[in-house]
Structure formats: structure tokens, C-alpha cells
MITOR-821294 format. One record per residue (C-alpha): x, y, z. Coordinates in steps of 0.1 Angstrom, whole numbers. Layout:
N
  east north    up
     X     Y     Z
...
! end
This chain:
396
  east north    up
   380  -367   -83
   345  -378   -86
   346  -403  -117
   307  -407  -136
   301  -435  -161
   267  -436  -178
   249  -451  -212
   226  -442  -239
   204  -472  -245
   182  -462  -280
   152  -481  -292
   146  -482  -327
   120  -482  -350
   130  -527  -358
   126  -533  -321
   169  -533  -317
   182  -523  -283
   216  -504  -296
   241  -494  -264
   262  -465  -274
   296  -467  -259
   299  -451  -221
   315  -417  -216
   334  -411  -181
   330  -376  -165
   358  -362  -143
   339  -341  -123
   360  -319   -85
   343  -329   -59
   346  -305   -27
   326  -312     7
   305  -279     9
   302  -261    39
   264  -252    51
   261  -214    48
   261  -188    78
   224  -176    91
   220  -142    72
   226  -113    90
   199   -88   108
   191   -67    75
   186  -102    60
   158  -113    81
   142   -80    85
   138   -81    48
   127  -118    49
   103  -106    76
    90   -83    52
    56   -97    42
    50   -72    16
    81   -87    -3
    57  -118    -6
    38   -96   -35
    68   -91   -57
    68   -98   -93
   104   -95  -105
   106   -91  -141
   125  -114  -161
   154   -87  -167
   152   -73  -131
   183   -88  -106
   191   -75   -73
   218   -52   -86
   190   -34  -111
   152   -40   -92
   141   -19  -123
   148   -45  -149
   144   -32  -184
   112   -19  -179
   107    17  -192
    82    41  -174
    55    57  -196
    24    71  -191
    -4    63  -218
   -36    81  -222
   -67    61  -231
   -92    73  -257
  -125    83  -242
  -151    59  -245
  -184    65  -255
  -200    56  -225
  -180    51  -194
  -188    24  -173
  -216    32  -144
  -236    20  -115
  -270    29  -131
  -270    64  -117
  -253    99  -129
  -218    94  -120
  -198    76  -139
  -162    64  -138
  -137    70  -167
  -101    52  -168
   -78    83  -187
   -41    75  -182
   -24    42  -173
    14    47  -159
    35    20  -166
    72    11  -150
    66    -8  -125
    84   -41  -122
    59   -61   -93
    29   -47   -74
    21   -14   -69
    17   -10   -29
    12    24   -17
    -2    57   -39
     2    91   -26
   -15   125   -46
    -1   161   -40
    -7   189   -58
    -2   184  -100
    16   151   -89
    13   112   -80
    36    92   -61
    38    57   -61
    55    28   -48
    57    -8   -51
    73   -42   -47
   102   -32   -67
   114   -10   -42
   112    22   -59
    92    55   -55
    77    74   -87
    68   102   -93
    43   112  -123
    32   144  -137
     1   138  -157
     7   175  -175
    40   162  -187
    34   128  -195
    55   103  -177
    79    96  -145
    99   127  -136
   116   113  -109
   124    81   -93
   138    70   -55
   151    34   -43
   143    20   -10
   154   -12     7
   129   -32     6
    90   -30    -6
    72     3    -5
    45    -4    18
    31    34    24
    35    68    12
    33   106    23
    40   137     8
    49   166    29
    63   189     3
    89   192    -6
    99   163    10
    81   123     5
    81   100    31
    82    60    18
    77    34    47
    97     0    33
   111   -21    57
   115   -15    93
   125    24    80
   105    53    69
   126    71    45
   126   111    39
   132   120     3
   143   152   -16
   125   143   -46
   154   161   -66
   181   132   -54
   171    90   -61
   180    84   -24
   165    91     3
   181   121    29
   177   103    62
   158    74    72
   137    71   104
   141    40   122
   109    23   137
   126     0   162
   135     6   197
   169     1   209
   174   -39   214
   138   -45   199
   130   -68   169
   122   -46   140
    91   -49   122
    80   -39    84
    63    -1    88
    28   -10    76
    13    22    70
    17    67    71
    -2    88    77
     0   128    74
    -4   145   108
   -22   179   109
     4   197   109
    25   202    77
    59   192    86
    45   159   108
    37   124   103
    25    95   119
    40    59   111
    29    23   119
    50    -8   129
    38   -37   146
    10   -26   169
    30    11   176
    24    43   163
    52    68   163
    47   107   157
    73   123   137
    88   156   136
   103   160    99
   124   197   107
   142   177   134
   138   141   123
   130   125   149
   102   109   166
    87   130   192
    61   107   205
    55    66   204
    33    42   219
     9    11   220
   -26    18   198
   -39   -14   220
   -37   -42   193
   -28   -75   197
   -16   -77   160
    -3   -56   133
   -20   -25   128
   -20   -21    87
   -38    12    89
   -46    51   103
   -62    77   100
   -61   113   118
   -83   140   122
   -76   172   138
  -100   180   166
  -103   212   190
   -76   219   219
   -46   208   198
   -60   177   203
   -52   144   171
   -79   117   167
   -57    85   158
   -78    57   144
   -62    25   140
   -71    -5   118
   -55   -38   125
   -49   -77   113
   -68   -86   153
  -103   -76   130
  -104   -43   156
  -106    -7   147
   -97    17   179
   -99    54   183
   -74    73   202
   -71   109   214
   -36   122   216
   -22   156   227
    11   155   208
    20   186   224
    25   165   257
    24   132   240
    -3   128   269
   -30   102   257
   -70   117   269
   -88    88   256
   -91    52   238
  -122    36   222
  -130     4   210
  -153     0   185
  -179   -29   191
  -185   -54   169
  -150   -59   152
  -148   -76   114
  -147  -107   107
  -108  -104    94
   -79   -79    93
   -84   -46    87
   -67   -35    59
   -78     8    51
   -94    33    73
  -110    70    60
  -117    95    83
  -131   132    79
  -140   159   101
  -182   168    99
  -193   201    88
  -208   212   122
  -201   178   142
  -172   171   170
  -172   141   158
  -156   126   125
  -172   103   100
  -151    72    97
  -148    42    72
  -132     7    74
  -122   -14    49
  -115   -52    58
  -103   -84    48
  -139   -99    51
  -152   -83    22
  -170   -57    40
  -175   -20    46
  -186    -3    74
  -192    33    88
  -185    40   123
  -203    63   150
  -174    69   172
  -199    82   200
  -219    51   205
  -186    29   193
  -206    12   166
  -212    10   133
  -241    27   116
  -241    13    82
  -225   -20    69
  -218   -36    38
  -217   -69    37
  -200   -82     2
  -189   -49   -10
  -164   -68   -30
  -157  -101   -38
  -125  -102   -27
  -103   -85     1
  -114   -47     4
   -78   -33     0
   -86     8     1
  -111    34    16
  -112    71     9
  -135    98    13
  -142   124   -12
  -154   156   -13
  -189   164   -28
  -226   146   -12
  -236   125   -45
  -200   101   -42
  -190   105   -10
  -166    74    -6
  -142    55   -31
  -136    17   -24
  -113    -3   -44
   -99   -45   -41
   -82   -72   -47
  -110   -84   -73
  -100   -57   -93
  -130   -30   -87
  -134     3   -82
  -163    14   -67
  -182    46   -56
  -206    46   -28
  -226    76    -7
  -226    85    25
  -245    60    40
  -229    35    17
  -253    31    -8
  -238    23   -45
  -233    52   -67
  -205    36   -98
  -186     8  -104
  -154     2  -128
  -130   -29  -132
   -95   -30  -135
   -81   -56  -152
   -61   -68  -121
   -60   -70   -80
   -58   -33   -67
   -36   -27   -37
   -44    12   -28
   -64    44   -39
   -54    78   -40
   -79   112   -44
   -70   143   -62
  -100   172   -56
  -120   175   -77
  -126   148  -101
   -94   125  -101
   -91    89   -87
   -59    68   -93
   -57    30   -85
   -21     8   -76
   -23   -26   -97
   -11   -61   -89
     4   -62  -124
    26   -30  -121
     0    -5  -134
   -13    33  -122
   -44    40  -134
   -61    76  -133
  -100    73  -129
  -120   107  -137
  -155   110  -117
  -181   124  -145
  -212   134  -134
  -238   132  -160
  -271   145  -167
! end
């Protein structure tokens, strides 16, 4: 028995010291035991870095990551002028989807419907026609990356990428990106392979090529950083032949030519000079007419850059695209806005081919990913838990 004996001194306002009598505490003392180191699961989540962008609601608890957040989608009036770049495209915000407890991570468009997940560990699915979430999935850990090969979606969260039914909240199997006796590392990125029921993944500096009708990985190996790569792109090329482009936190984007038939490897590239930080979002398009692709990369340093992959260099760079961490790359289809940029200072920007501005908007928070819906439709994942959907409008 631990026995406490304190007083209360009070000054008042004539300058007397007054002692009120002492109270005793009885208060069980027991020696505590340090705890036991966590177990594996633990520390792969602790490894998790994007746990680090979690923003737990004040309701939310381990046992419900959802807190009492409800998911809704609003639709914003139509200004009277959206906001522009000076030219004839402009950019429109329309809907703003909101349920999200933390950071939105990882965006994924497919047919009428948008996929997101975030920090909160769940996977969302909205239907813009319908007006709100019509389906929801729980992970492990963070939703780093997203695919949809329908009717299944693929979420990469923790060292697992797991396959969903979206008709069931959890997940039908989950792909494991460690090998046997290996420490296992967050899955940074997806990608969709060329062919429909295939995917590629990212963990550490591998790349794994999955077979979703068997689920299982059918080919793995090293894409030739010396860091975590954070981002791919593919590209189908002639001879059943898969360009994998690779973006990583080592400032280097490489190019690799892979047979996945044979899993044989026919080529890697380099391309010279790197950035000046990580990579953080590649885009990557087959050329009307070209065998080669036109590629994109989106870094850390704040700049942009297009890539010849036949000379290994960049053609055009922007230097200060954003002010801030450029967080997402995609390309669209159409020659006035041929590329969408967004970032972690909260814009949204449009650029052509050669990377020349075409439109800017600004979100009132960091952005984490883009999606593209043809024709018209952009959607942007928020810091503060918010989709937004961004129509193109070309004006006369």
C-alpha cells in the first residue's frame, strides 16, 4: 500500500496563507512488468509508412476504423466560371464523396464506378448515378494502391494485396508479397497488367506479376533499385512482350522489358539524369504509330518530366510544377490536355503533351492520387478524407 499525503495552500485576496487540512490516498501499488516485443503482424504494420498519414477521427477506435463518420456524396452547384489556366479548358469540381476517416491514398475508376481507399483501412466504392458509397471492404492496414479487374478489386495494404468480391466487405484471398523467411515490406503500388485477369504489384524494390484465375504469382524479380519503388507503369508492346517502368524513392525511373510468358527478362534501361528526390507516380501510353511509349514522371522535387525511352532521357522538364511534392501523373486521352498532374499543395493541374500549362484548380487540401474516367471525368484523393470529381470543359 502506497500511502500519498498532500496540501492545498490558498492565497487570498488579504495576503493570508490558509493551509487546508492534508488528505492521505491509499493508493495498490504493483511492480509492472515491461511488455513483450509485438508480434510479426505488429511490426509489419508499424513498418507501414503509409500508416504515418492517418487521421483517426475522434469516434474511430481500432475495433470500428470507420468512427461515426457517414459516407455521402454531395454535388456542388455549377459555378459561373470554373476556374482556368487562361486557355479553353477549364476545370469544374461537381461531386465531393465524403466517409473517409484519414487520407485518402489510392483512387481506382472502372466503368460507372470509383474506388477508393485510404488510411482508414477501407475500400469504397461510389456510384456517381446513385449518389453515394454502395459498397465498402476492410483491410489490415492502409490502402496504399488500387486495381479493378472486374469483377474482382485488388487493394495493396500492408505486406498483402487483397482480392475482393465487391459483393462481400472482406476480401476473398489475399496475395502475400514476401518470400518465404524474408522481411515483409508495405506493397507500395498496382498496376493492371495487359491482360484482364493480371496484375502487377510492388514491394520494396520487387515487382511480382499476378495471375488472379489461379492466385498466385507467376513471375517475381528485382526492377534494379536500391530503394523502394513507389510506382509502375505497363504498356503492352509487340511479341507478347510488357514494358515495366518503375519509379523509385533512389530519384531513378528504369524501364524493363519482360516476357511474362517465360518470365524471361529482354531488356533494362536506365534513364539518365534521375530527379532530384523520390519518385512518387509514373504515366505511360502506347504512341499512335510509335514502338515506343510516351512516359511521364512525377517526383518528390517538385518536378515533371517526359521521357524518350530511346535515347534514355528526358525531352521536356518542368521544373516547379507544383509547390509541393508532385503526388500523381496520368495521361488523358484527347491532344489539347493531354496530362493531369495533381500534389500535396493541393492543385490540380492540366498540361499538354510537351508539358505546357493548359488549367489549373485547387483543392482545399494535400492530394495523394488521381484517377481518369474517358471522357471528361477527373477525381482527386484528399488529405482531409475527401473524393472529389473534376469535369474537363472545353470552352469556346
Amino acid at each position: 500500500m502506497l500511502k500519498i499525503t498532500f496540501c492545498l495552500l490558498i492565497i487570498t485576496y488579504d495576503g493570508v496563507i490558509r493551509v487546508s487540512k492534508s488528505v492521505d490516498l491509499g493508493l495498490r501499488y504493483r511492480e509492472a512488468t515491461p511488455p513483450g516485443s509485438p508480434g510479426a503482424a505488429r511490426r509489419a504494420r508499424d513498418l507501414d509508412v503509409f500508416q504515418r498519414l492517418a487521421v483517426a477521427a475522434s469516434a474511430a477506435s481500432p475495433d470500428n476504423p470507420f468512427g461515426s463518420h457517414r459516407s455521402r456524396l454531395r454535388q456542388l452547384p455549377r459555378p459561373k466560371r470554373a476556374v482556368g489556366g487562361g486557355g479553353n479548358i477549364t476545370l469544374q469540381c461537381t461531386h465531393v464523396a465524403e466517409g473517409h476517416t484519414g487520407a485518402v491514398l489510392a483512387l481506382a475508376a472502372a466503368g460507372g464506378a470509383l474506388y477508393s481507399g485510404g488510411a482508414d483501412r477501407s475500400v469504397r466504392q461510389w456510384d456517381l448515378a446513385s449518389g453515394g458509397e454502395v459498397w465498402r471492404g476492410t483491410c489490415g492496414a492502409a490502402v496504399a494502391a488500387l486495381a479493378v479487374r472486374s469483377p474482382l478489386v485488388a487493394a495493396g495494404a500492408g505486406p498483402g494485396v487483397h482480392v475482393f468480391d465487391a459483393r462481400t466487405p472482406q476480401p476473398v484471398a489475399t496475395l502475400w508479397c514476401a518470400e518465404r523467411g524474408s522481411r515483409q515490406a508495405a506493397v507500395t503500388c498496382i498496376a493492371p497488367a495487359p491482360a484482364d485477369t493480371q496484375l502487377y504489384s510492388a514491394a520494396a524494390d520487387r515487382l511480382r506479376l499476378w495471375d488472379l484465375r489461379k492466385l498466385k504469382c507467376v513471375w517475381a524479380g528485382a526492377a534494379g533499385h536500391t530503394a523502394a519503388v513507389m510506382c509502375v507503369g505497363v504498356v503492352a508492346e509487340p511479341g507478347d512482350t510488357h514494358l515495366l517502368l518503375s519509379g523509385s524513392k533512389d530519384h531513378y525511373v528504369r524501364a524493363l522489358r519482360l516476357r511474362p510468358s517465360t518470365g524471361e527478362v529482354l531488356a533494362r534501361t536506365l534513364l539518365l539524369p534521375p530527379h532530384y528526390d523520390g519518385v512518387q507516380s509514373l504515366a505511360a501510353i502506347s504512341e499512335p504509330g510509335s514502338v515506343t511509349a510516351r512516359v511521364y514522371s512525377a517526383s518528390r522535387d517538385m518536378t515533371l518530366k517526359r521521357w524518350d525511352l530511346d535515347a534514355a532521357a528526358p525531352t521536356h522538364t518542368v521544373t516547379g510544377a507544383h509547390k509541393s511534392w508532385v503526388t500523381g501523373v496520368l495521361v488523358l486521352s484527347g491532344p489539347e490536355a493531354a496530362v493531369a498532374s495533381c500534389g500535396r499543395d493541393g492543385a490540380l493541374r492540366l498540361w499538354d503533351a510537351e508539358l505546357r500549362p493548359v488549367a489549373q484548380a485547387q483543392a482545399p487540401d494535400a492530394l495523394h492520387a488521381l484517377a481518369y474516367r474517358s471522357p471528361h471525368a477527373l477525381y482527386t484523393a484528399g488529405n482531409g478524407g475527401e473524393v472529389r470529381a473534376w469535369r474537363v470543359v472545353s470552352e469556346p
